[in-house]
N, C-alpha and C positions, 0 to 999 in steps of 0.2 A: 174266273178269278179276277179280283178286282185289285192291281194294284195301285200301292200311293207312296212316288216317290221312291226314297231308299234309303237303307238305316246301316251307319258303319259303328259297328259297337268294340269297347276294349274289353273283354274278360278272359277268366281262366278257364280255356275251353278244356272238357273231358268227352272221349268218347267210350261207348260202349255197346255192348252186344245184347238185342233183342229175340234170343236163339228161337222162342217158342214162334214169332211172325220173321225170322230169317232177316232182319234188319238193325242195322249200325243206330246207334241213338249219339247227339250231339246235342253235348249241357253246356250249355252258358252259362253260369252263375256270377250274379253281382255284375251282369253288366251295365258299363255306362256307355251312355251314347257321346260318340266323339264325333260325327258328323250323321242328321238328320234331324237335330232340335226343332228345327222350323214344321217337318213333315209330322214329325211327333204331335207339338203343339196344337197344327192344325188336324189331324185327326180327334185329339179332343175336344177341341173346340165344335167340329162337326156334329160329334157322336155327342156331347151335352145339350146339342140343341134339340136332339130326336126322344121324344120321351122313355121311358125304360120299355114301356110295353110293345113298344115297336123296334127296340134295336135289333131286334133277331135278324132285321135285315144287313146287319154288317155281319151275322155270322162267315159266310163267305168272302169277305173282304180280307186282303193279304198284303202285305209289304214285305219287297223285297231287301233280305237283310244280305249282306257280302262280310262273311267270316273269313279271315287272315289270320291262322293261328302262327304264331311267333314266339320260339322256346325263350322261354324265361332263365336266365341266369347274372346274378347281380355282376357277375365280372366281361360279360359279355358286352365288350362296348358296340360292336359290328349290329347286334340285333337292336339295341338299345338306340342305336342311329336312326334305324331302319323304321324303328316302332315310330320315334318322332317324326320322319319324314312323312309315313303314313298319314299320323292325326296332321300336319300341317298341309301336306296338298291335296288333303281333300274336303279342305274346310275352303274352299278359292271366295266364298263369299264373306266368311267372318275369319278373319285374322284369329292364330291361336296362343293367347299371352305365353308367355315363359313361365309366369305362374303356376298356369294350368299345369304344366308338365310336371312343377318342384311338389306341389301340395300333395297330388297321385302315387310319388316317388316316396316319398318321405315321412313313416309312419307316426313321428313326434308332432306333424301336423294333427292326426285325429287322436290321437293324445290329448293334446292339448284342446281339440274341439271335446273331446270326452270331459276331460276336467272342467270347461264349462258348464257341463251340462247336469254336471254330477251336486253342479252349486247353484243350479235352476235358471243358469242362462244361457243362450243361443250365439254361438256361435260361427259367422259365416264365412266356409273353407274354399270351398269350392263354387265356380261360379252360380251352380246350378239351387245352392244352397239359401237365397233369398228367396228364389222363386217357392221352396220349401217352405221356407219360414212365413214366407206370407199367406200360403197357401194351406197352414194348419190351420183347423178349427179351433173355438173358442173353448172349448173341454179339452182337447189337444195339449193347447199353451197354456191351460188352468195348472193339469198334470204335468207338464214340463218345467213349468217355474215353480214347483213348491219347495223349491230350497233356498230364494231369493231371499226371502223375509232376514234371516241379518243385512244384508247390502240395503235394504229398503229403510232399516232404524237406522244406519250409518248417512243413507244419502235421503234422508225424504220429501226434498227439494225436486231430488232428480230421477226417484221412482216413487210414482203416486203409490197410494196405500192399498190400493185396489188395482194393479192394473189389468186386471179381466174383465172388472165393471168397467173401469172407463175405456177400454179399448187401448191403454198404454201402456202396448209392450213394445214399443221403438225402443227404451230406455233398458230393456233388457235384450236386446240384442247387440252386437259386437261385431266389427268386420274384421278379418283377420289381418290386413295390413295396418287398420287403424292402429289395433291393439302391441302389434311390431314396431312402430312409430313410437307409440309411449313409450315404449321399451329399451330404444335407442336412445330418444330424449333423453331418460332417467341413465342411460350411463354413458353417454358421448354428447355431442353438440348439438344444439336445438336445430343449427341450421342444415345437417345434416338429418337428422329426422323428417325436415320439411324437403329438403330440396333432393333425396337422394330416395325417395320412395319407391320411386318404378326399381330401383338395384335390392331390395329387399326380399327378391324373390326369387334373384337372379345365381343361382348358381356357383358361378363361376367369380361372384363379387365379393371381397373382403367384408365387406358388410356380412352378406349372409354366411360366409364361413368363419368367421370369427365373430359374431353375435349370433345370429338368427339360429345355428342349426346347435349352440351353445344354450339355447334359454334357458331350458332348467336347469343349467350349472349357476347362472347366475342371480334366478330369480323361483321363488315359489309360483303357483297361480294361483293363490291364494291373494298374493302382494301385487302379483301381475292388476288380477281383478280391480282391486283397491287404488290401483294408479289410474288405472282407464277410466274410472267413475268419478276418480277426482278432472283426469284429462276434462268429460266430459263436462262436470259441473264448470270447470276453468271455463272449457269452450261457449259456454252457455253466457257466460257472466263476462267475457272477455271483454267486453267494450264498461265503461266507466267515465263519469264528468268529473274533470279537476278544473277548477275554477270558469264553470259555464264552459267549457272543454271537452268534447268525446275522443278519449284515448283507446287503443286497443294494447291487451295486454296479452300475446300470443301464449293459449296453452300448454305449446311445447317447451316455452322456454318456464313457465309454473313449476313443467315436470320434472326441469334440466336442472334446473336451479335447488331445485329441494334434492335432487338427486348427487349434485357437485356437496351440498351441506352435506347427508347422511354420508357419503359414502367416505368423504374425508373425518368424519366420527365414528367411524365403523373400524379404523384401525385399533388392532391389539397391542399390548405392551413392544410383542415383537415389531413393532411396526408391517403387520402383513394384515392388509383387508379383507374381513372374512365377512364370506355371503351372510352366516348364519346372524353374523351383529346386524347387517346390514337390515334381514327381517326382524330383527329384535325392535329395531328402530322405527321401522313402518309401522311394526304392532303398536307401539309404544302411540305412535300420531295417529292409528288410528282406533287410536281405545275408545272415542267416542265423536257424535256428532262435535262438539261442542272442541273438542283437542283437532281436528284436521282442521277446523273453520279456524281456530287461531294459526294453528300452519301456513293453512294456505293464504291469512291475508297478512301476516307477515311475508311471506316470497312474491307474494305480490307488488307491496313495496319495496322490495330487493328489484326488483324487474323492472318496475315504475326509474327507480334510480338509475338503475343499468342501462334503462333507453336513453334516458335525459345524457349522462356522460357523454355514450357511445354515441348515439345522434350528433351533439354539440361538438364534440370532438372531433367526429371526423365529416361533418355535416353532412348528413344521413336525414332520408323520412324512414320511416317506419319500414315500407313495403322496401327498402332497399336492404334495412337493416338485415331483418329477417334472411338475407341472404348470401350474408356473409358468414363464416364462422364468429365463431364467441372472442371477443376483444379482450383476451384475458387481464391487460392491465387496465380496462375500462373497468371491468367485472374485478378483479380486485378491489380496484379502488371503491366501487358502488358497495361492495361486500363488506370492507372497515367502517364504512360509513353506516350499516346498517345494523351492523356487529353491536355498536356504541348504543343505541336505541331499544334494540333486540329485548323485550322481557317475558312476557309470560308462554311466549312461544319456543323458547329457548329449550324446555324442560321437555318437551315434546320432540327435539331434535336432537339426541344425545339417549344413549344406553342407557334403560334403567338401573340406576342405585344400586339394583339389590340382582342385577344382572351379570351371570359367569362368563366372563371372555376366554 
């Protein structure tokens, strides 16, 4: 027997009974590897280099696996300790985010990686998940993004027309913190979206219990989607010359800012703000290429304003500004002043006419 290394895996172990050869059977199903990536890897790596007609010589080849089963019960904090301790001290070589732990817990994560996928894009959840996504074939990702084509007429700046022929699916894929970032931007503080990222995954953080584990009370993923592609066109285009000048104009605050507009035009008669205006709204901007691109280079001159104040006022660069909260009577003020100007992008920001509150 050839061993390599050793493999600590999490799954739902079952046993059972082989009566006709007098032996116990143990199923793993759906395991993930929580410690042995490296030994994994490099057996493939190995075994890709020996042609097919010769691998018979790993038939006999074995790696030791070490099974812990640990009963499962959601109220059981004692086990649930125990499980995390496990994947953490036997990882002594690579540190194990807090992430890892929320994404595997929490079934509205692949929910939501579902819902990407259901609208022809990738989604990345778990660490392991890039290495997936790079790692499909080009029929693979043909089949998997054939439901992109509306996001492609809406953004065709930011997803070529083809991206099988050209090789360009970077722009349909998504990383799952990015995508929680835009998310926050669009309904709390830009500088909170940037500066409080590692706590978005965290557990035990206001953030994640009071947004994060909230998303779809307050957002469709439909509209979800629709912000992230604007995030990334924002992120693409964020630099700009005003007067032989290269300014940057941070995405998050694109998101925050168009997000502070709709959500204060989303209130009903009763004065209570409901999700459902809130996507009415989105839909409304993004009825077409030609309705977000006014959108968005209207809040961009909002932003443009909002730095010039806020900077001047409190004598700020840029990179500082970014990290502070939002200077609400800077951003007022920049907001009346662009109120005044505001035209054909107006009509795009506000409940349609013929829309039921």
């Amino acid at each position: 027997m050839l061993r390599f290394g050793k493999l600590l895996v999490n799954c739902s172990a079952r046993i059972s009974t082989d009566t006709d050869n007098n032996k116990k059977i143990l199923s793993l199903p759906q395991p993930k590897i929580v410690n042995g990536c490296q030994t994994v890897n490099s057996i493939k790596s190995a075994v890709s280099e020996v042609p097919a007609s010769q691998r018979s010589v790993f038939d006999r080849s074995y790696v030791l696996l070490k099974v812990l089963v640990i009963p499962q019960s959601s109220d059981n904090e004692e086990n649930d300790i125990f499980y995390r301790n496990v994947v953490k001290y036997t990882n002594r070589q690579t540190a194990v985010p807090d992430k890892a732990f929320t994404v595997s817990q929490f079934d509205s994560f692949r929910k939501l990686q579902e819902g990407f996928k259901k609208r022809g894009l990738f989604l990345c959840v778990k660490m392991s998940d890039k290495e997936k996504f790079r790692s499909m074939g080009r029929e693979d990702k043909l089949n998997y993004f054939h439901n992109f084509e509306e996001y492609r007429k809406l953004f065709p700046e930011t997803i070529s027309e083809n991206p099988c022929a050209q090789h360009d699916f970077a722009a349909l894929r998504f990383d799952l913190e990015k995508v929680l970032q835009v998310f926050i931007a669009f309904f709390n503080d830009p500088a909170v979206a940037i500066q409080e990222k590692s706590h978005l995954l965290k557990q035990k953080t206001d953030l994640f219990k009071d947004y994060v584990v909230k998303l779809q009370d307050h957002i469709s993923y439909d509209d979800l989607i629709l912000l992230t592609l604007l995030f990334n066109y924002a992120d693409k285009n964020k630099k700009i010359i005003i007067h032989d000048q290269s300014v940057l104009i941070s995405p998050f605050y694109i998101i925050s800012f168009l997000g502070r507009i709709i959500r204060k035009n989303a209130y009903d008669e009763d004065f209570q703000q409901k999700t459902e205006n809130i996507s009415k709204i989105l839909t409304n901007c993004f009825r077409s290429t030609e309705s977000w691109m006014e959108v968005y280079k209207g809040i961009r001159t909002l932003c443009q304003s909002y730095m010039n104040i806020c900077c001047q006022h409190n004598r700020w660069d840029y990179n500082t500004m970014i990290k502070h909260p939002l200077e609400k009577n800077d951003y007022q003020l920049a907001y009346d002043n662009w109120s005044i100007t505001v035209t054909s992008e107006e009509k795009y920001l506000k409940l349609p006419e013929n829309s039921t509150v």
